[in-house]
N, C-alpha and C positions, 0 to 999 in steps of 0.2 A: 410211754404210750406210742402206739407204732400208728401208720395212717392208714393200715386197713382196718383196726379197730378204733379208730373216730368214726371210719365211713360208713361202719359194718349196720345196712337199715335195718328195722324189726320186719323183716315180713309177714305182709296180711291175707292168706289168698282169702279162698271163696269157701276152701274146707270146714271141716271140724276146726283144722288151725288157727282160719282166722274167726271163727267165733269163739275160740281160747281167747284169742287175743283183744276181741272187742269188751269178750266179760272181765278180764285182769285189767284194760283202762279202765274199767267202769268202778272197779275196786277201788285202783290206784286213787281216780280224780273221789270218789265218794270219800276214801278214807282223810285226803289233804282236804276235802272240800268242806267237810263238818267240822272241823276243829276252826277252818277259816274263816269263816261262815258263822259261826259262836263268839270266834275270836273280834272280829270286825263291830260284832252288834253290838256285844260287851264294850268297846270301845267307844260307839256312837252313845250307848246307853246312858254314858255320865254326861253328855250335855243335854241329854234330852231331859235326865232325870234333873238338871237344877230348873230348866225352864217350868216343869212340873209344879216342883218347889216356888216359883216365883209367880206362877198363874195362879194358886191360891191366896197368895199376898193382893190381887187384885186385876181388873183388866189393864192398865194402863201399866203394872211393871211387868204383865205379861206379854203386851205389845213391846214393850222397849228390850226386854229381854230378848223375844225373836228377832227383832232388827240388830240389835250388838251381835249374834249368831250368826246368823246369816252375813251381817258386815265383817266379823272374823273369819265367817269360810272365804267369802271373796276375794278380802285383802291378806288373809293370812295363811290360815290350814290351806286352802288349796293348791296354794304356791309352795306351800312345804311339802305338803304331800306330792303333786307333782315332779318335783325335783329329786325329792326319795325315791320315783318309779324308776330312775332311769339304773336303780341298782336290779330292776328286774331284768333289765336288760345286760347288765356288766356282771353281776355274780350269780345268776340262774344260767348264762352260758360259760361263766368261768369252770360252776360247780359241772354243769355238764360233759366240759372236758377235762374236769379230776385236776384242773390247776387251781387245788384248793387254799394254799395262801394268799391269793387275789382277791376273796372276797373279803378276809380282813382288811386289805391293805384301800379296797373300792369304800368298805363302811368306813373307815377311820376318815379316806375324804370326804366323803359324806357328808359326815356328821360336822367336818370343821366349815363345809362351806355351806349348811346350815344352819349354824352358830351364827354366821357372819350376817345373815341372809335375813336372820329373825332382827337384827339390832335397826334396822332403819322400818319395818313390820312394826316395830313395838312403837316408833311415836306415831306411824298411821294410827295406830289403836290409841294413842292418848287423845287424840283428838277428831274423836270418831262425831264426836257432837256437830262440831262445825261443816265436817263435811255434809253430814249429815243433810242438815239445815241450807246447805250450799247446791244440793238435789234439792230444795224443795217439801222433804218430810215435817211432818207436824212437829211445830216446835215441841212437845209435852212430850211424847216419844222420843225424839231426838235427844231430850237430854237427859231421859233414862237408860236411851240406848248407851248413850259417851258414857255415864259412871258405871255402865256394866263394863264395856268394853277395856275402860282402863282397869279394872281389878280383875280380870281375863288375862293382861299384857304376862305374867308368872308361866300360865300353862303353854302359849307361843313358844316359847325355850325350849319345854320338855314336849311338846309336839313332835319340835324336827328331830330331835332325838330317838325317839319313840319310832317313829317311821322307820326311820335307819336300821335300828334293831329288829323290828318285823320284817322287812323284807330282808336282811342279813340272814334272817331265819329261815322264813318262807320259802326259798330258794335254795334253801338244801333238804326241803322238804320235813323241816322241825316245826311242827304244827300246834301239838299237844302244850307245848311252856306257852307261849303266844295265846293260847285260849285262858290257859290257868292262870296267866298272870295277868290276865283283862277282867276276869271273874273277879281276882282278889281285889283289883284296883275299884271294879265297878263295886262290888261289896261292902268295901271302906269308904266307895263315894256317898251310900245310903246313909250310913253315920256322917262324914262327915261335913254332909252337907245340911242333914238337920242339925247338927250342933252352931253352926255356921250362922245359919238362915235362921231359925227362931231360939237356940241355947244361950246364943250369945246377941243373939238380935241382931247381928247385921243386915239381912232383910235381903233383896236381891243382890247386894254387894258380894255376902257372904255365900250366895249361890255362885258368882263368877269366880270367889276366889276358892273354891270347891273342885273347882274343874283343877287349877293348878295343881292344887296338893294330890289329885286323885293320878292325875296321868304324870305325878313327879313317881310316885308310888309304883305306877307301869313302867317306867322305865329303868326304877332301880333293882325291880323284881329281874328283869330281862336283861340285863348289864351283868348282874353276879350271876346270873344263870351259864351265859354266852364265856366269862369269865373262870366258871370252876366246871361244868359240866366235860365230860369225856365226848362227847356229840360234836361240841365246837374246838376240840384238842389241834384239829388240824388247819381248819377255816382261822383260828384268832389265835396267832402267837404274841400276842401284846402289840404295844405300839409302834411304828416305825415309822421314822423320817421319808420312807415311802412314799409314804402316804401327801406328803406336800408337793411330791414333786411334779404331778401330769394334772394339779387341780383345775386348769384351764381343759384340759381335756374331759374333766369328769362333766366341768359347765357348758361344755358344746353339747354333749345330749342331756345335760338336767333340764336346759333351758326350751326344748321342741321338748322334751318330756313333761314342762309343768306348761308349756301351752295348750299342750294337745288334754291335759288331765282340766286346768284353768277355764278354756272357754268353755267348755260342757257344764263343771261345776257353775261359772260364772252367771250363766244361762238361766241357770236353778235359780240360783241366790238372789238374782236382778226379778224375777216375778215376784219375790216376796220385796222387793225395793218396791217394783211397780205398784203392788197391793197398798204401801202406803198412800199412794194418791187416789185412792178410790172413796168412795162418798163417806165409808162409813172405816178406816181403817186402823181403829181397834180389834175388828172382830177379825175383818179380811187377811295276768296270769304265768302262773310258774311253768307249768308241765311243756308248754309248749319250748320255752326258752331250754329249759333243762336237755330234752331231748335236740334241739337244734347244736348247741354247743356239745352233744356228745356226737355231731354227727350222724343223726337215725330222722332221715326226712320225712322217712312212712311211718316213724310212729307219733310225731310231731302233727303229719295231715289227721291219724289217728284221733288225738288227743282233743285236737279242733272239733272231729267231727260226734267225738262222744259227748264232748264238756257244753254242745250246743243243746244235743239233746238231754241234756241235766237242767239247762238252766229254761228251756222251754217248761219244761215238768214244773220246773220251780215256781218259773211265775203263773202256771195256773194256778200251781196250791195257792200262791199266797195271796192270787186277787179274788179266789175262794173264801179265804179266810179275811182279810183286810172285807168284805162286803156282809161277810157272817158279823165283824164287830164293832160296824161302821157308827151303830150307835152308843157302843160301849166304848168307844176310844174317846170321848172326846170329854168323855167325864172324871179323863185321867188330868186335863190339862184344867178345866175348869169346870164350875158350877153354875155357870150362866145356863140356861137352857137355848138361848140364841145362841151360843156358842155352840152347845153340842149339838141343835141340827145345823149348820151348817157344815160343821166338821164330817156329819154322815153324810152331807151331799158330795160334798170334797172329795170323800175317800172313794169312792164310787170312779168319780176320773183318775184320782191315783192309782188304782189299782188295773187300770189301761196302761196308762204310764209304768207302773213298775215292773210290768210282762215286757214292753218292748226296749225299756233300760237294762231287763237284764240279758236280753242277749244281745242288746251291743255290747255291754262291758265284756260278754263273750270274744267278741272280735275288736275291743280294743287291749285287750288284755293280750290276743294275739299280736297288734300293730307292738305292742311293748315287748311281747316276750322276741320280737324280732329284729327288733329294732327302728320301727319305722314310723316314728314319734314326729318326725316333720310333716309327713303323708297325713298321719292322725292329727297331728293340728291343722292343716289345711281343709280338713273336712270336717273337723268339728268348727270352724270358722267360719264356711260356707254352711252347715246343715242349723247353726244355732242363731246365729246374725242376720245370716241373706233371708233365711227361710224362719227358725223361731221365734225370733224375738217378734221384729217383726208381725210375725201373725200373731203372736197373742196382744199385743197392744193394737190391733185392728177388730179382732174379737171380742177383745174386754172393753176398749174404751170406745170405739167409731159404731160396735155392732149394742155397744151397751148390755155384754153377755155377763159382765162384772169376773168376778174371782176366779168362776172356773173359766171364761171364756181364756183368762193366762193360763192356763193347763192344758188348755186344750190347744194353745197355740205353741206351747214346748211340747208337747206329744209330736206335732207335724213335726219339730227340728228332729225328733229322737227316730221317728220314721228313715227319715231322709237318709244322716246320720246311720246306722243301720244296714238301708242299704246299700250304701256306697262303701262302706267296711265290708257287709258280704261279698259285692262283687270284689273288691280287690283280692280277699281270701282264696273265692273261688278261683283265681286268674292265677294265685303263687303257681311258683316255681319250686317245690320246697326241697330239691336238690342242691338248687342254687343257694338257697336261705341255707341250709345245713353249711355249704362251705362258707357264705362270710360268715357267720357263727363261729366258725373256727377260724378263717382269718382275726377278726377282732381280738378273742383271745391271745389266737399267738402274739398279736402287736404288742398286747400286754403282757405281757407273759416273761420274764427272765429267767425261766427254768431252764437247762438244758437239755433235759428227757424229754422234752414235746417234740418229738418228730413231728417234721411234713413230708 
């Protein structure tokens, strides 16, 4: 690869040309963005579907069930998952400059300092009860939360795994296995979480250990795929000693990688902590990366500017739709009737909330696909801590707005938040971006053919 075709940009004018060009992003982002988008739900779908499972069993392992959840996004999924993003950033620009045996060599580290990462994760979770109880929450929840969370500790393992392999995928724009093997997984979740939960009577236990088996199942679907498919012939030539060698290198950006993904998630996960102290607290991106590391900075600002206007569109349908079903959702999780209007009031603020979440994740998805995971955690720090949290416990519990008044005071962080990723978007340089893009790579890079 020579250095005038790393640099060579997509030009956008004012023509006919560049409205070719805005309608083939439109394509591009639509055709990665439905299988993602499918792929992702399916994956959330199996925890949502055991809590489902366990809200019928009654209120109190329904309570304790969301709290084990939410205590595993915060101490665990989130931290894996953020440390998995930072392969958006090392093999979405690898694949972009065609130095495509770096992203095996980026997943295999990965994955081992994932491995490593989940073992001191797994006795936070054994003894989820005590801390619990150490915040303050009602004993009766707390220690339904701790026996979920320890029979949960199985799917922690194939979690970071799991991560690894999606964005190993995603990043070469392999979309379609990634949805079909979240379908299969989430599919064999519906079995085998009933057999689990009332076949064998475990009861909420057998809902947490549901999750395990469900997302060991996604990862072994995705592993022989990545393995025999002709797609990943060139990305994964098995394993190599590689792979251990710059692991401190992969942990300098995991680590602003799982801050910047951490305090935002954390932010979430801590309103539903704060909900247990309330009166009644039973009831209560690729494209961009890709295009930088091929060197194309105008089709990169491109991609920015089409993938903004998707996700605008998106969150009206869906706070259209989340308010069309506000009273039909809540009778997915239970049969209390005080449950389910409260649940319609709720959705009503979430669906404010989920319009202005998703086009931050628009522009933090750029902060990743760029590299600029330290900038993203400093602002998700200051928009969630200084400014969210903050207000929602002034709202909820000083203004006495109760549950939603916490919604409405993470909406102000996600504002904030928002805009402080727009402006810096707006400010790039993305000439500049395209060249560290390919600096990074070349650092990595032991091939000879990479011209500078």
């Amino acid at each position: 690869m020579t250095k005038a075709s790393i640099e060579e940009p997509l030009l956008v004018s004012a023509g006919e040309d560049g409205r070719l060009s805005v309608r083939e992003e439109v394509k591009k982002q639509l055709w990665l963005a439905g299988p993602l988008i499918a792929g992702a739900l399916l994956q959330n779908v199996i925890q949502m579907i055991s809590v489902m499972y366990v809200g019928h069993l009654g209120e109190l392992p329904l309570a304790g069930a969301s709290m084990a959840s939410s205590f595993a996004t915060v101490t665990g999924y989130s931290l894996l998952m953020g440390m998995a993003s930072a392969l958006d950033t090392l093999c979405g620009q690898a694949f972009g400059a065609r130095q495509y045996h770096l992203l095996g060599i980026y997943k295999q580290r990965a994955m081992l300092v994932l491995a490593l990462t989940s073992v001191p994760l797994a006795f936070i979770w054994f003894y989820t009860e005590p801390i619990l109880l150490l915040f303050g929450q009602d004993a009766d929840i707390a220690a339904e939360a701790g026996t979920f969370a320890r029979w949960m500790i199985p799917s922690l393992f194939a979690y970071g795994l799991l991560q690894c392999h999606v964005r190993f995928l995603q990043t070469q724009n392999v979309v379609l296995p990634v949805m079909a093997s979240s379908g299969a997984a989430a599919a064999c979740h519906l079995l085998v979480c009933w057999a689990l939960v009332y076949g064998l009577g475990l009861g909420s236990k057998g809902a947490a250990l549901s999750n395990a088996v469900s997302n060991w199942i996604n990862v072994a679907v995705l592993a022989v795929y990545v393995r025999v498919s002709d797609t990943c012939k060139e990305t994964w030539t098995g394993f190599s000693a590689e792979a251990f060698r710059d692991a401190f290198g992969f942990i300098r950006l995991a680590i602003p990688s799982a801050l910047m993904v951490c305090l935002e998630m954390w932010s979430f996960e801590l309103i539903v902590l704060l909900s247990g102290l309330l009166p009644n607290p039973k009831l209560e991106t690729t494209r961009v990366s890709n295009e930088l590391g091929a060197g194309k900075p105008q089709a990169a600002r491109l991609a920015v500017r089409v993938v903004v206007f998707l996700a605008v569109s998106e969150g009206l349908v869906m706070g259209l739709i989340l308010v069309c079903v506000r009273y039909i959702w809540g009778h997915a999780y239970s049969d209390v009737e005080e449950v389910v209007t409260y649940t319609a009031r709720m959705m009503l603020v979430i669906a404010v909330s989920n319009f202005f979440d998703g086009i931050q994740c628009v522009f933090s998805g750029v902060a990743r696909g760029c590299g600029w995971q330290k900038i993203g955690a400093s602002i998700n720090l200051g928009a969630y801590y200084v400014v969210g949290i903050p207000s929602a416990y002034l709202i909820a519990f000083i203004l006495h707005v109760g549950g939603m008044g916490l919604w409405f005071g993470i909406i102000c962080g996600l504002i904030v938040q928002l805009l402080l990723l727009m402006i810096i978007t707006l400010c790039t340089n993305w000439d500049d971006e395209a060249m560290k893009a390919k600096n990074r790579v070349f650092r990595s890079s032991s091939s000879p053919d990479f011209e500078t």
